[in-house]
DRENDO-1510 file (C-alpha; in Angstrom, 1 decimal, always signed):
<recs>
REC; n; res; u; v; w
REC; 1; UNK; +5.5; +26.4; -6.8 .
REC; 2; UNK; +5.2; +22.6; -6.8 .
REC; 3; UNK; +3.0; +21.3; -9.8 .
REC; 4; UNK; +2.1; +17.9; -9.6 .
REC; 5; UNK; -1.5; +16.1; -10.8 .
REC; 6; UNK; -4.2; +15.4; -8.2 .
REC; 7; UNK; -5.7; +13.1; -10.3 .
REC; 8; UNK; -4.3; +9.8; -11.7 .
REC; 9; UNK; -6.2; +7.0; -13.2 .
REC; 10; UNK; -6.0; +3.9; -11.1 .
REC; 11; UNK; -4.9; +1.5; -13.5 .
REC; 12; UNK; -1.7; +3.5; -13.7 .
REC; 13; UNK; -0.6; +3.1; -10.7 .
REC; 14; UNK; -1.2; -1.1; -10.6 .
REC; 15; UNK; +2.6; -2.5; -10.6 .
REC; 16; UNK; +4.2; +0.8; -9.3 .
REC; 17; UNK; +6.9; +0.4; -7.0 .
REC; 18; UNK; +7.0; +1.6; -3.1 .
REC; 19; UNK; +10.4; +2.6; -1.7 .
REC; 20; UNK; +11.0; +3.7; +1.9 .
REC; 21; UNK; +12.2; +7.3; +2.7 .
REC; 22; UNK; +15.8; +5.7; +2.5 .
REC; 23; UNK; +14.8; +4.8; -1.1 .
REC; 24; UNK; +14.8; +1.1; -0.5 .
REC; 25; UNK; +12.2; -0.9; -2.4 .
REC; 26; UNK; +9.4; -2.4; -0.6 .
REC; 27; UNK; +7.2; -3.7; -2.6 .
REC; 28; UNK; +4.6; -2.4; -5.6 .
REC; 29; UNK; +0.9; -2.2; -5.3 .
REC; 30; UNK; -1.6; -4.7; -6.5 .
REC; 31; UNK; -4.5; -2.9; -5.8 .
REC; 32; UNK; -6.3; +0.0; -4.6 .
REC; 33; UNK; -9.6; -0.6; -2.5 .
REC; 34; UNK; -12.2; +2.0; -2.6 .
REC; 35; UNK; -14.8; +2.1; +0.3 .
REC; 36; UNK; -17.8; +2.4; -1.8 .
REC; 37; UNK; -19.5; +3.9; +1.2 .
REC; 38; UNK; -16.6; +6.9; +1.4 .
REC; 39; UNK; -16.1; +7.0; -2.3 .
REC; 40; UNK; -12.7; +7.0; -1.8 .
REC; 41; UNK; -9.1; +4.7; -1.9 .
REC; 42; UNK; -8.6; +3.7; +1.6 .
REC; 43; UNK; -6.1; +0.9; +1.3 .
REC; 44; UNK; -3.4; +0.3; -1.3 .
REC; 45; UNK; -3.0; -3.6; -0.9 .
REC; 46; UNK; +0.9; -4.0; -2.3 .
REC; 47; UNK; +3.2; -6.9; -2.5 .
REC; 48; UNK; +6.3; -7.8; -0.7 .
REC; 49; UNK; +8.6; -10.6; -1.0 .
REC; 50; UNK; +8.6; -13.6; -2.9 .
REC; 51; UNK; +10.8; -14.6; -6.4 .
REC; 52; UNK; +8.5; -14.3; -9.6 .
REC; 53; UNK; +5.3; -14.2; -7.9 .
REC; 54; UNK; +5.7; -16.8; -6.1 .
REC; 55; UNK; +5.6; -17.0; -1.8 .
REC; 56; UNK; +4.6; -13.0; -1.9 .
REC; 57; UNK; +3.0; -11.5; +0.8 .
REC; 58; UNK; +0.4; -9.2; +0.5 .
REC; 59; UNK; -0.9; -6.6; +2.6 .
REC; 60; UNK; -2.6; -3.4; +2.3 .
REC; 61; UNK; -1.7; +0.1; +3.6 .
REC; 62; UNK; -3.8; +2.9; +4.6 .
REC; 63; UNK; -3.6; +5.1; +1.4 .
REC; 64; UNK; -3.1; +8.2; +3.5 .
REC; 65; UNK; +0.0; +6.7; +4.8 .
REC; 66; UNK; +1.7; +6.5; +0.8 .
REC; 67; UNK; +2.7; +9.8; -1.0 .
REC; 68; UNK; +2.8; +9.4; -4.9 .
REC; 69; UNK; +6.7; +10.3; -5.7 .
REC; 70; UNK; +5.5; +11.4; -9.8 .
REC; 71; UNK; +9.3; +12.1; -10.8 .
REC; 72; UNK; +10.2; +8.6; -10.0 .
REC; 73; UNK; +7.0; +7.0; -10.6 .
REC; 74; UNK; +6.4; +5.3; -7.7 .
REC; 75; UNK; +5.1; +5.6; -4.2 .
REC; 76; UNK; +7.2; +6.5; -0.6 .
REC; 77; UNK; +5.9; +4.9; +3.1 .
REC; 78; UNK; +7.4; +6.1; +5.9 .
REC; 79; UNK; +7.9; +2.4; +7.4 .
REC; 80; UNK; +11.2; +0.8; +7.9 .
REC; 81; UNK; +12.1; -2.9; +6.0 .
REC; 82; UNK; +12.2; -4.5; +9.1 .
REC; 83; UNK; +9.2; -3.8; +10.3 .
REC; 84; UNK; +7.2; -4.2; +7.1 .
REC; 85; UNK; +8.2; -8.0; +7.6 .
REC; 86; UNK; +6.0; -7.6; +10.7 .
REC; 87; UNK; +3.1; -6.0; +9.1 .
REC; 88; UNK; -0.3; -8.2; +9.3 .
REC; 89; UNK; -0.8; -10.0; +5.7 .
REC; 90; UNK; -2.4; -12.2; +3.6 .
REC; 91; UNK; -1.9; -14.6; +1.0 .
REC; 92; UNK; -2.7; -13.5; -2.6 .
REC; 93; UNK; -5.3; -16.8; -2.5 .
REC; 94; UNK; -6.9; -16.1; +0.9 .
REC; 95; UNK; -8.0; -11.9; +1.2 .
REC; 96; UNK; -9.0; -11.4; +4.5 .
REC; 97; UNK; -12.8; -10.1; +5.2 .
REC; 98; UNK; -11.8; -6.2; +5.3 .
REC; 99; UNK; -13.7; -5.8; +8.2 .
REC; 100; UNK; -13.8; -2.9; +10.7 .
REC; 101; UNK; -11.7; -5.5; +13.1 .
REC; 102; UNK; -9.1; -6.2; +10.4 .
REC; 103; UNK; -9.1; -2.2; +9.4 .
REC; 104; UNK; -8.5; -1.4; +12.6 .
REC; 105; UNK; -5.6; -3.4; +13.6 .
REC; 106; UNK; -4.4; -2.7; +9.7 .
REC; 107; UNK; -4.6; +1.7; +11.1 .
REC; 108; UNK; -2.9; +0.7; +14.3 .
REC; 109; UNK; +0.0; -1.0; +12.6 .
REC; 110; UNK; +0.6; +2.0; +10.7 .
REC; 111; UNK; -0.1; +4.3; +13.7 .
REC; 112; UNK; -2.9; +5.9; +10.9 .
REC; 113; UNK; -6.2; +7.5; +12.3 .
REC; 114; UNK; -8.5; +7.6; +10.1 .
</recs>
């Protein structure tokens, strides 16, 4: 039987890492954002790229979409390198609006229905 906590505080998971399923890093989040209407994480916004904080790009993920790896302390996608580089972004200066425009074509990306 698999024991694992349901339950983790979010400031713990702020700078954890994100690997692929082939175990190749992608990033590590920055932040969760909860839908205060939902009362609930619905994106992990994560960083990619960049040397010492500098030129990263950030862009968040449906939460749904990670799975919390608590042996390795860190979090798996199922999303190829490649085609993270793709994935719609922002700068860490300029957030986009979070609308239901931008979380829609943020789901589609990562074929996620909410």
């Amino acid at each position: 039987m698999k024991s694992y906590r349901n339950l983790l505080a979010a400031g713990t998971l702020i700078g954890d890492k994100v690997v692929n399923q082939q175990n190749e890093a992608i990033g590590k989040i920055e932040e969760l954002m909860i839908s205060v209407d939902e009362g609930r994480v619905s994106y992990a916004v994560m960083s990619f790229g960049g040397f010492l904080g500098f030129g990263n790009k950030f862009f968040a993920v449906p939460w749904a979409t990670l799975h919390v790896d608590e042996k390795n302390k860190c979090f798996v996608i199922n999303v190829d390198k490649e085609r993270l580089k793709e994935a719609p972004g922002f700068d860490k200066d300029h957030w986009p609006d979070m609308s239901p425009e931008w979380a829609a074509e943020i789901n589609t990306f990562y074929k996620f229905t909410p």
